[in-house]
C-alpha positions in Angstrom: 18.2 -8.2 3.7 15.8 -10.6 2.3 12.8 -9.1 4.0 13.8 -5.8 3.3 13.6 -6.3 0.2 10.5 -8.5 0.2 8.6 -4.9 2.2 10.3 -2.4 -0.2 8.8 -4.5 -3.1 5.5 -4.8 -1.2 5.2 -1.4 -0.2 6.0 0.2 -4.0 3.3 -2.3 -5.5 0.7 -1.4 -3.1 2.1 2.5 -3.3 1.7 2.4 -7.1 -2.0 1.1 -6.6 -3.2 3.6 -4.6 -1.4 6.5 -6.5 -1.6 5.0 -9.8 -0.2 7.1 -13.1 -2.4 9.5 -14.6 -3.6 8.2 -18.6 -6.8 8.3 -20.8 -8.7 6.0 -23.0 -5.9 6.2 -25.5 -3.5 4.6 -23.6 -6.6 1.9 -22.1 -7.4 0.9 -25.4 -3.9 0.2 -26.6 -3.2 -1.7 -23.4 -6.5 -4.1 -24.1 -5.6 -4.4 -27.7 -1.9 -5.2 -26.5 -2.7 -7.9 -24.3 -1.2 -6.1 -21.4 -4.2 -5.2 -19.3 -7.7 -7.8 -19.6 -9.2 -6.4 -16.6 -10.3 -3.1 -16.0 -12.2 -1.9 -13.0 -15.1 1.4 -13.2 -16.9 3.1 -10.6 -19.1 5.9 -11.2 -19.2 8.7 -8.5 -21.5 10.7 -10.2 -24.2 9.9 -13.1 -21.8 11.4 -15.8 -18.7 10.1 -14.5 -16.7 7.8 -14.7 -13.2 6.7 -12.5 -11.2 3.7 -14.7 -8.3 1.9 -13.4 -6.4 -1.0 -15.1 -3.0 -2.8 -14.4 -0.6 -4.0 -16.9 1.7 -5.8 -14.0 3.6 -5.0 -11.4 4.2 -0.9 -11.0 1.6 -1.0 -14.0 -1.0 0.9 -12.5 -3.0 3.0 -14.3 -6.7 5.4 -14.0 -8.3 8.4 -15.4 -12.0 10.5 -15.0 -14.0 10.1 -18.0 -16.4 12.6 -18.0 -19.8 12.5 -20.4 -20.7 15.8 -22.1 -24.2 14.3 -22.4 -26.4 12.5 -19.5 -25.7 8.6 -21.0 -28.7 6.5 -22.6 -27.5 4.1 -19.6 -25.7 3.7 -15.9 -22.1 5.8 -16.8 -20.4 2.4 -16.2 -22.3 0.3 -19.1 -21.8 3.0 -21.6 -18.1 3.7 -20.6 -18.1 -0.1 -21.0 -19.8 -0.2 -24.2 -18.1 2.4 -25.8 -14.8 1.0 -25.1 -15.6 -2.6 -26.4 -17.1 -0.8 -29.5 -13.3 0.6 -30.5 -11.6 -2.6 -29.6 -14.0 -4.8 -31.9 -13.3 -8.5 -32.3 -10.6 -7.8 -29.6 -13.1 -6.8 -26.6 -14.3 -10.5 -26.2 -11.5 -11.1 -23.5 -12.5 -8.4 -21.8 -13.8 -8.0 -18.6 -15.1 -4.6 -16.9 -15.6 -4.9 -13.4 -17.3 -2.5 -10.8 -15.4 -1.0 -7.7 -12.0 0.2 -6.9 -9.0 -2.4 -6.9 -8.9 -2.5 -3.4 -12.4 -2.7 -2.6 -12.1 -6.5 -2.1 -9.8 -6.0 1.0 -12.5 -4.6 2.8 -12.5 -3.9 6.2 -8.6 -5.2 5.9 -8.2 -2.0 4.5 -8.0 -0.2 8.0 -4.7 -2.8 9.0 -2.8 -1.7 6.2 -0.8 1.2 7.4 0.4 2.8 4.0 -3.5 3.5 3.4 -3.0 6.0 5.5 -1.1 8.1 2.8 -4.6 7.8 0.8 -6.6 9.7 3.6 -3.2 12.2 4.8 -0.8 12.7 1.7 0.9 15.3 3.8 2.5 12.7 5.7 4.3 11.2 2.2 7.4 13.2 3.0 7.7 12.2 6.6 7.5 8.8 5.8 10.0 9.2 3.7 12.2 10.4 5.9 11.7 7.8 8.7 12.3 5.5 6.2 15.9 6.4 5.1 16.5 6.7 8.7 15.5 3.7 9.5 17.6 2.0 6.2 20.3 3.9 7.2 20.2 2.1 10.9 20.0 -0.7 9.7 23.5 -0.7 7.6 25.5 0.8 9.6 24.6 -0.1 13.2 27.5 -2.9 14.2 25.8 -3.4 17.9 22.4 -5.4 19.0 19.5 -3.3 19.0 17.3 -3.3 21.7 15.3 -6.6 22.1 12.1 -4.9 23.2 12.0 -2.3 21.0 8.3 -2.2 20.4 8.1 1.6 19.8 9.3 0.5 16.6 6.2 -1.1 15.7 4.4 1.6 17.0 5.9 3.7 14.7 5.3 1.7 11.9 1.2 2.0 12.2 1.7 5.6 12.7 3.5 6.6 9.9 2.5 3.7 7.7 5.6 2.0 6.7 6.9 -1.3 7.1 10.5 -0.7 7.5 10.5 -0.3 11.4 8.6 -3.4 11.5 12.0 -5.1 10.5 14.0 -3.3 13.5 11.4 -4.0 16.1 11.7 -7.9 15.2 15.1 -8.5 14.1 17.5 -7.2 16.4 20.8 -8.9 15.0 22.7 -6.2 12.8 22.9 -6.7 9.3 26.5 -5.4 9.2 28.4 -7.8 11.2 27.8 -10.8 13.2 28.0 -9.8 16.9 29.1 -12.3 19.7 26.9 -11.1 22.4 29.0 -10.9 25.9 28.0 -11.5 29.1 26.6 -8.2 30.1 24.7 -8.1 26.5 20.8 -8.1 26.5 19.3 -11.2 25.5 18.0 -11.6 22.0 14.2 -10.9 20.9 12.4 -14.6 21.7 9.0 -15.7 20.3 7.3 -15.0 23.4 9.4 -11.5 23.7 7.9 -10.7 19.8 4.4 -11.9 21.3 4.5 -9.7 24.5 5.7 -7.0 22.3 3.0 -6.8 20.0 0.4 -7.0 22.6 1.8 -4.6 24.6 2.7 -1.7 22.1 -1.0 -2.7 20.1 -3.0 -2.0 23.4 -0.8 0.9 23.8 -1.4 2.3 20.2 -5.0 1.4 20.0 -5.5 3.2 23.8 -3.5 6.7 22.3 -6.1 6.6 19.6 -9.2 6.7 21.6 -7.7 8.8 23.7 -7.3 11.2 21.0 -10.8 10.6 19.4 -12.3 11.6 22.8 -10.6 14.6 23.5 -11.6 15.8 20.3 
């Protein structure tokens, strides 16, 4: 229950940074002048543009487009970053503006985290969502072992981008009650089994994949 919720909590924080709520430079100057946010990363996809996002903590994610009228005296970024320290006054010294998105520094790291998927196909939100009640739901109110070589489970994880299967591959001791396994039960999930598993299923996945990109 413990890693459940350990994943839910993951999964929300990193779901709330890459679809983070919608605000304006109201609500970015009254977070610096609060304290709340001291950190505020820009990037500028166009030369009178400007993407913002800031954090206040956790589920605190924030961004907004600020768009020039004008071509800025200077790179969109430094004026955005000007003009902002300019309303805060004395309170802009503890300020720092940053280039990039927030998850820019995970860089290539990017490609193993399955929910960035969502950022790329947002059609598959709903899905997701669905695999991953069914999956809770399994969870709870399954009384038998589960399968100790389920590693379809993990598959399913990296396609759909959710860690909740991830639990049910690995774990497969019910959460419900504690089972004495009989004689004719299957033998728990080892270390090595876990191992085995993962290599299996990856090489599996990662073969589907190519296969795919070739045929199209």
């Amino acid at each position: 229950m413990l890693a459940l919720i350990v994943l839910a909590a993951g999964f929300l924080g990193l779901c709330s940074t890459l679809f983070p709520a919608r605000a304006g430079v109201p609500e970015l100057v009254r977070d610096l002048r609060s304290g709340d946010a001291s950190v505020v990363q820009v990037i500028s996809p166009d030369i009178d543009e400007v993407r913002v996002f800031w954090s206040t903590g956790y589920l605190g994610d924030h961004a907004f487009t600020y768009h020039y009228d004008d071509m800025p005296p200077r790179p969109a970024t430094e004026q955005f970053a000007a003009d902002i320290k300019e309303q805060l006054g004395g309170q802009a010294d503890g300020v720092v503006f940053k280039e990039g998105e927030p998850l820019d520094a995970l860089g290539v790291l990017d490609l193993l985290v399955p929910v960035m998927y969502w950022f790329a196909m947002p059609h598959f939100a709903w899905p997701v969502a669905v695999c991953c009640v069914v999956a809770l739901v399994g969870i709870v109110v399954r009384k038998d072992l589960r399968t100790p070589s389920t590693g379809y489970w993990l598959l399913t994880s990296v396609v759909f981008g959710f860690g909740f299967p991830a639990y049910l591959w690995s774990e497969p001791r019910p959460l419900r009650s504690r089972h004495t396994p009989a004689p004719g039960d299957r033998p728990r999930m080892t270390g090595l089994r876990v191992a085995g598993a993962t290599a299996c299923w990856a090489v599996a996945g990662v073969a589907a994949m190519v296969a795919v990109a070739l045929v199209r």
